[in-house]
C-alpha positions in Angstrom: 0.0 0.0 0.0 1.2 3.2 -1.1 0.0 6.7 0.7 -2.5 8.7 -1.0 -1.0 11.3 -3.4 1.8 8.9 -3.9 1.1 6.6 -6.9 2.9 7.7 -10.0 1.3 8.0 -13.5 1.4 4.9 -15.8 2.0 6.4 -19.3 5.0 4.2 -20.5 4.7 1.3 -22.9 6.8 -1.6 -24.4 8.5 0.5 -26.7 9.8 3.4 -23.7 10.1 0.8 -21.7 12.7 -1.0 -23.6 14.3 2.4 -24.6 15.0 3.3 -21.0 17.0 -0.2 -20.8 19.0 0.5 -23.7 20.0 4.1 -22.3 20.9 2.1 -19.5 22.6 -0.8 -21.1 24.3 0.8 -24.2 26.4 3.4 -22.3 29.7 4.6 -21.4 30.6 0.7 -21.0 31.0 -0.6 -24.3 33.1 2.2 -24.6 35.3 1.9 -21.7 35.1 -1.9 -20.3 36.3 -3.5 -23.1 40.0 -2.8 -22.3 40.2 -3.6 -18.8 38.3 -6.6 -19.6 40.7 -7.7 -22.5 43.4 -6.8 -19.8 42.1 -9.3 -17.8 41.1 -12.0 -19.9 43.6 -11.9 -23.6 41.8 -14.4 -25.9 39.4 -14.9 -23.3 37.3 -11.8 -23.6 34.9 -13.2 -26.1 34.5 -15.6 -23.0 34.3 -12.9 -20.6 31.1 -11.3 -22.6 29.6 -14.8 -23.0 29.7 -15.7 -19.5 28.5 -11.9 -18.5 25.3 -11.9 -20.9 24.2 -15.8 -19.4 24.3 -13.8 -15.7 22.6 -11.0 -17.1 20.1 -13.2 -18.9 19.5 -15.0 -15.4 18.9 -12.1 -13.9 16.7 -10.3 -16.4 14.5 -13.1 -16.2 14.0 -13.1 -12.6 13.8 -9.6 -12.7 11.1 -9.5 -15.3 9.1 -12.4 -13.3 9.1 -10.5 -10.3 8.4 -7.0 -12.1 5.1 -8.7 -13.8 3.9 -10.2 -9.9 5.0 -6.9 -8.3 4.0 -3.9 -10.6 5.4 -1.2 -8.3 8.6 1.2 -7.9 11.6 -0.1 -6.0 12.3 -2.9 -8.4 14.1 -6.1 -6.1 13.7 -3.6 -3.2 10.2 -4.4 -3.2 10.5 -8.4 -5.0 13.0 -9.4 -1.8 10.2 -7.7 1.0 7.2 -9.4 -0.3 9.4 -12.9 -1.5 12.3 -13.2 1.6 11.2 -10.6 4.4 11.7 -7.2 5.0 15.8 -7.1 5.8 16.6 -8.4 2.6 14.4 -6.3 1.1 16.3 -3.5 2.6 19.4 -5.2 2.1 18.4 -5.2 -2.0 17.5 -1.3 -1.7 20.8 -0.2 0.2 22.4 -2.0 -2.4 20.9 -0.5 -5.0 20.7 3.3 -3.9 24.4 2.9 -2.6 26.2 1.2 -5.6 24.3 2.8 -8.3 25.0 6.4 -6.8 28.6 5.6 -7.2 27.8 4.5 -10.7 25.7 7.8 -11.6 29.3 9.6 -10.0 31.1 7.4 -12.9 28.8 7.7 -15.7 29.1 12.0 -14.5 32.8 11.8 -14.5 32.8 9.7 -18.2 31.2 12.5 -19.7 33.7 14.7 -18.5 36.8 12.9 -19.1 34.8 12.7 -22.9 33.8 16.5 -23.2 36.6 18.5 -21.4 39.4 16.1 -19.8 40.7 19.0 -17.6 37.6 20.1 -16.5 36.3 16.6 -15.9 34.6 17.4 -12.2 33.0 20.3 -13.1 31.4 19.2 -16.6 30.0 16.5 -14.5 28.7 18.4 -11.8 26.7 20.1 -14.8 25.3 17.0 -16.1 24.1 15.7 -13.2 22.4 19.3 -12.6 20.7 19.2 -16.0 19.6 15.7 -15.8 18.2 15.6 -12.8 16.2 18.8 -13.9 15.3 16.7 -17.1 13.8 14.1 -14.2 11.9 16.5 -12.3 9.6 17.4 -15.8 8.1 14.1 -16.2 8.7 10.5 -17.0 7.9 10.9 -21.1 10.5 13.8 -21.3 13.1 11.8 -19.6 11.9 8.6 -21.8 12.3 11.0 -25.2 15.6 12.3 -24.3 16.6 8.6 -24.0 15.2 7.3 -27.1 17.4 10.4 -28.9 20.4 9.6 -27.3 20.1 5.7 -28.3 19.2 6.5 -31.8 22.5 8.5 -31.9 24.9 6.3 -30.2 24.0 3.1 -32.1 24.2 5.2 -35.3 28.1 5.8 -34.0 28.5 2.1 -33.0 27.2 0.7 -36.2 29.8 3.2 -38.3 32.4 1.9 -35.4 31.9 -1.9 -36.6 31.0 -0.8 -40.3 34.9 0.9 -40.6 36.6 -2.0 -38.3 35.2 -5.2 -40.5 35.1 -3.5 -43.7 38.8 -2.2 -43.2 41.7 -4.1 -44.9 43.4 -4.6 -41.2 41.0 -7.0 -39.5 42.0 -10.2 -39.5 39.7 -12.8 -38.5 42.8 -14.0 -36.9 42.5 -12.3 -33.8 39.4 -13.3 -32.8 40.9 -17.2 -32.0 39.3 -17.9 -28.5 41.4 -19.1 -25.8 42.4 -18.5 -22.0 45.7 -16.6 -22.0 44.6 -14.8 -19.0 43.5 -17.7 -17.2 39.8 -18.7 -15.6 40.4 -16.2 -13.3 40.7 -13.5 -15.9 37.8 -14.4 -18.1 35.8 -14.1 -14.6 36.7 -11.0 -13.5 36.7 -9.9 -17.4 33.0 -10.8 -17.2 32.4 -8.9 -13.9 33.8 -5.8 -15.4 31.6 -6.3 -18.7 28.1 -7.2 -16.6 28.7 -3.6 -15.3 27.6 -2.6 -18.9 24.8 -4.8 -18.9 23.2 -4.1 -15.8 20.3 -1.3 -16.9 17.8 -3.5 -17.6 16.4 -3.4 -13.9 15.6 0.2 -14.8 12.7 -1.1 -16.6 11.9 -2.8 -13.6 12.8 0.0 -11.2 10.1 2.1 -12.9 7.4 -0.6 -12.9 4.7 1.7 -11.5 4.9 4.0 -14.6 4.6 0.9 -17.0 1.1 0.2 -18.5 0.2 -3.3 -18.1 2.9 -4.3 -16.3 1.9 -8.0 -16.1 2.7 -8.3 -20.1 4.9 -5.0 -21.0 7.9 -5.8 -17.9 8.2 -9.3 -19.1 8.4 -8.1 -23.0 10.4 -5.4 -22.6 13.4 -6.9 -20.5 14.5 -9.6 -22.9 13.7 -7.3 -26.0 16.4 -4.8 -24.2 19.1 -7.4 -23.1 18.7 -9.3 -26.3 19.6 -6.1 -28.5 22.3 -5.0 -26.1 24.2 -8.1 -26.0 24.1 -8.2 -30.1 25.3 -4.6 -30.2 28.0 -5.8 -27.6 29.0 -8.6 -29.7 29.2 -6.7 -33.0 31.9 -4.2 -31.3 34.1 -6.6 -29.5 34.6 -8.6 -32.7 35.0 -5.6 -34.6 37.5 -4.2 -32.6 39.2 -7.1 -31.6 39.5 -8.0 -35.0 41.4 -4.8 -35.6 43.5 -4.3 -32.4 43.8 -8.0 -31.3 43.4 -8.6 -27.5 46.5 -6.8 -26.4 46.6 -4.0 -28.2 43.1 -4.2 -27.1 43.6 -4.2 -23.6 46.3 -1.5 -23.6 44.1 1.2 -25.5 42.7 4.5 -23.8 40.3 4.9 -25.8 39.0 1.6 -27.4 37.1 2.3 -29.8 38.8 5.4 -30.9 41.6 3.8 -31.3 40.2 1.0 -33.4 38.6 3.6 -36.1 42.4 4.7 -36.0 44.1 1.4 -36.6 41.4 1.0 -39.2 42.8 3.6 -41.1 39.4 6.4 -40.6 41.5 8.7 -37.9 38.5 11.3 -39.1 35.8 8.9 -37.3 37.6 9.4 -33.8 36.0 13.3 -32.8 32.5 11.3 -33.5 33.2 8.3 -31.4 34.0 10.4 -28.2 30.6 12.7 -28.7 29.1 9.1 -28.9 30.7 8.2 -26.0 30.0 11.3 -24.3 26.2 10.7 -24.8 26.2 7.5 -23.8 27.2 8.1 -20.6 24.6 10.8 -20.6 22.0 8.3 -21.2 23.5 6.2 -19.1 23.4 9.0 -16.5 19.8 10.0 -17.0 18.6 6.6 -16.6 20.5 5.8 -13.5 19.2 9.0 -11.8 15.3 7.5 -12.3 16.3 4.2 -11.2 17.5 5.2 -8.0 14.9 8.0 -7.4 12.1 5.7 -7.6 13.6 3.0 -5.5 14.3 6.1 -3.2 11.0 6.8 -3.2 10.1 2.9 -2.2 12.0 3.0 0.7 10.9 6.3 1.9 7.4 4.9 2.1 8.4 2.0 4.1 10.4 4.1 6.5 14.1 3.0 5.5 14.5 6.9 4.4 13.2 10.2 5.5 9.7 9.9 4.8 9.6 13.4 2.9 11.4 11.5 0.1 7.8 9.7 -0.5 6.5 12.6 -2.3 5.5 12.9 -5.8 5.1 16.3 -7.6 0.7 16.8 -8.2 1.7 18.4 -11.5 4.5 16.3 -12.8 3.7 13.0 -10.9 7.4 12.1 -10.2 9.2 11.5 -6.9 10.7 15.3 -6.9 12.5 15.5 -3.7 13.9 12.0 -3.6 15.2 13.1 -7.4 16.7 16.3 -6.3 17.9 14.6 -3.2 19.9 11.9 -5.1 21.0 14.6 -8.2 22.2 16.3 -5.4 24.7 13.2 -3.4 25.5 12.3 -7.0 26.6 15.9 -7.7 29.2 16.0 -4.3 30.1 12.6 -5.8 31.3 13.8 -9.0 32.7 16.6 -7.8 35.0 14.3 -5.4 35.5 11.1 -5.8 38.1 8.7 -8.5 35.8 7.4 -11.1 37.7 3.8 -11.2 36.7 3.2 -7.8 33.4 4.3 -8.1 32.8 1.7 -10.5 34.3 -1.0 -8.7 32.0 -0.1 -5.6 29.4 0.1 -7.6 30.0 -3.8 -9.6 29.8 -4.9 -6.2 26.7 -3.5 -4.9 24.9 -4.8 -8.4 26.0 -8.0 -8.3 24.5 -7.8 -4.5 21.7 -6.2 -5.6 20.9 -9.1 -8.6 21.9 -11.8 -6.1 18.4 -10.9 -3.8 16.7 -10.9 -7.1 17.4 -14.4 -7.9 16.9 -15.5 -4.5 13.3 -14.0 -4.5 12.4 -15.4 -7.9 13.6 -18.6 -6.8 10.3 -18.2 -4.3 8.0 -17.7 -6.9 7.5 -21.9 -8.1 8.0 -24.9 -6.7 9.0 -26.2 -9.8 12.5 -27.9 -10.5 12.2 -26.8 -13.7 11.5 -23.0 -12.7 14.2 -22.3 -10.4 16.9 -23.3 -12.7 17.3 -20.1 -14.0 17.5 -17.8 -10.6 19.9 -20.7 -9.2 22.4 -20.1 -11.6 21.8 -16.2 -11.9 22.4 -16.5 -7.7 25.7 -18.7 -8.1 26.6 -16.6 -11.2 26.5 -13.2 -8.8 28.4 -14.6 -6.4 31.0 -16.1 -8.3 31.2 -12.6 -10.2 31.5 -10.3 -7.6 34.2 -12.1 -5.6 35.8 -12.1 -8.9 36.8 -8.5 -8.9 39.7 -6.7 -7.6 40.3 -7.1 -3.6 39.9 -3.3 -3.0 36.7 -3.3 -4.4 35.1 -6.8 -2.5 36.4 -5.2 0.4 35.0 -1.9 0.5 31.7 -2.7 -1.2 31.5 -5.4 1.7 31.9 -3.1 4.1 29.2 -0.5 2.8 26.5 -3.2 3.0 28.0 -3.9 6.5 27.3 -0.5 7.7 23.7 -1.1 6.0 23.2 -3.8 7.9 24.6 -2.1 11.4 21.7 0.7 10.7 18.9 -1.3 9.8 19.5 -3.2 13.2 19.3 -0.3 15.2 16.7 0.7 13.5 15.1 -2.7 14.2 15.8 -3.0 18.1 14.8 1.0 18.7 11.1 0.1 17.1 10.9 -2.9 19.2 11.7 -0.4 22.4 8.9 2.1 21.2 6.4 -0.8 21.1 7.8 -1.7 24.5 7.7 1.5 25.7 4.1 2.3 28.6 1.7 4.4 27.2 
């Protein structure tokens, strides 16, 4: 049950819907993770994108079960209350709120490492001013900003893999699969590629602005990941073909540097703009994810409960969107972008884990629960798969979680206690 004044509007469809996962999908990643991952992994990164997409698949499809059954914003926060209880619940929403914070911080900072290197902090301070204003007019004008910003940056992708296989450097050569970085490198190359593909609970995050959320959630996610991991597939060949793993995994600038070695130096200005927006995109869509979960645990009394509002004209969740444009902003302006995203891999991963454990509630069927069993497993195994620094302090963030929800916990079992 939701307060009165507090529902949000349903106006989105399975078209928006699977727009706003492919702003969050096709982002700054495919730009940036495909070197540390070929880093990681050598001949294995092929491997590394496989083994991500079958986690992300997993985990969509939980997602998308749950979404249909539990039409209402919060996404897992609200799928591991009403499955598992109400700490892991919480546990799903701290995750959430707190990794993908840091990963709105990264996305900020991409776009300013893209648009003006030396100024990185304060262009992304700016983005994160204008998108969060973008937010605050309305779900359709957030959802048509999106839609522009995919149309553009899968125009610059397509001329990416157009120039890279059409050039007289690739060599199908390169692509030979193999594990020169070990097991151990193709994992943590997919944990640093699932980062990329981890939008698609924005559809679900935003389920209580979906019409017919019973058949649009469950359309919508699939349609999203399945485009996404082709796009995904079509670059890392191409470019792999071009640069080879290692010269892969030593690039800046990936992709840049593939349109370079392709011989189309002229290509490179219009790969960092489409970088540049698709971290923007990437950016926008974070900021409504974590608003509306926000917003979910506002109502339940995780958060200040003035966070619960929604604007009578605009019908969003205004001050939880201001409130989290507004940690995001001291983010950017502060904090290393490399750590923010391996803070925020870990709290995903977390996040995803709950996900799969609450779908695996949902039938009794054998059959059924093959799928969030190996999307649980798959979590785990990825996110102890990244680099010590950031198991360790992601760890440690959901610890302190954990610390306030039980004092939270024991000082409503005292008022209840308490003579009246």
């Amino acid at each position: 049950m939701t307060p009165a004044g507090s529902e949000l509007r349903r106006t989105l469809g399975v078209g928006d819907a699977v727009v706003v996962g492919l702003g969050s999908m096709i982002g700054a990643g495919i730009f940036a993770a495909l070197a540390p991952a070929a880093r990681a992994a050598g001949s294995g990164l092929l491997l590394g994108l496989a083994l991500a997409a079958v986690v992300a698949y997993c985990n969509a499809t939980s997602s998308a079960r749950l979404a249909a059954r539990y039409p209402a914003s919060g996404g897992t926060y609200v799928y591991g209350r009403e499955r598992l209880g109400e700490f892991w619940g919480y546990l799903a929403g701290w995750s959430f709120v707190v990794g993908k914070t840091a990963s709105c911080a990264a996305m900020a900072l991409t776009v300013g490492a893209y648009v003006w290197p030396e100024q990185a902090h304060v262009v992304a301070v700016a983005a994160v001013a204008a998108l969060t204003a973008v937010n605050y007019g309305g779900i359709q004008k957030s959802a048509w900003l999106t839609r522009t910003i995919v149309a553009i940056v899968l125009t610059v992708l397509a001329a990416v893999v157009a120039v890279c296989l059409g050039s007289g450097r690739s060599d199908a050569g390169r692509l030979d699969i193999g594990l020169s970085g070990g097991v151990g490198g193709v994992l943590q190359a997919a944990g640093l590629l699932f980062f990329a593909f981890a939008g698609y609970a924005r559809i679900a995050t935003l389920g209580e602005e979906v019409r017919d959320p019973e058949r649009t959630i469950p359309r919508a996610v699939p349609l999203a990941l399945g485009i996404t991991l082709a796009v995904y597939g079509c670059v890392a060949v191409a470019v792999l073909s071009v640069l080879g793993p290692d010269g892969l995994g030593q690039a800046t600038a990936p992709l840049a540097d593939a349109v370079r070695a392709a011989g189309v130096p002229g290509l490179a200005p219009a790969v960092r703009v489409g970088a540049a927006l698709a971290a923007l995109g990437s950016l926008l869509a974070l900021i409504l994810g974590v608003s509306r979960t926000t917003l979910a645990m506002a109502r339940d009394g995780h958060l200040p409960g003035a966070l619960a509002a929604v604007h009578p004209r605009f019908q969003v969740p205004h001050r939880a969107e201001v409130a989290v444009g507004a940690v995001v902003a001291v983010l950017a302006a502060t904090v290393d972008v490399r750590g923010a995203i391996g803070f925020s891999s870990f709290g995903v991963l977390a996040y995803y884990a709950v996900a799969n454990a609450s779908a695996w509630t949902l039938s009794p069927s054998r059959t059924a629960r093959v799928v969030p069993a190996l999307g649980l497993m798959g979590c785990g195994v990825l996110a102890f798969s990244l680099p010590v620094v950031s198991v360790v302090v992601g760890a440690g963030v959901l610890a302190v979680g954990v610390v306030a929800y039980a004092v939270r916990v024991r000082r409503r079992v005292r008022e209840r206690r308490a003579p009246r």
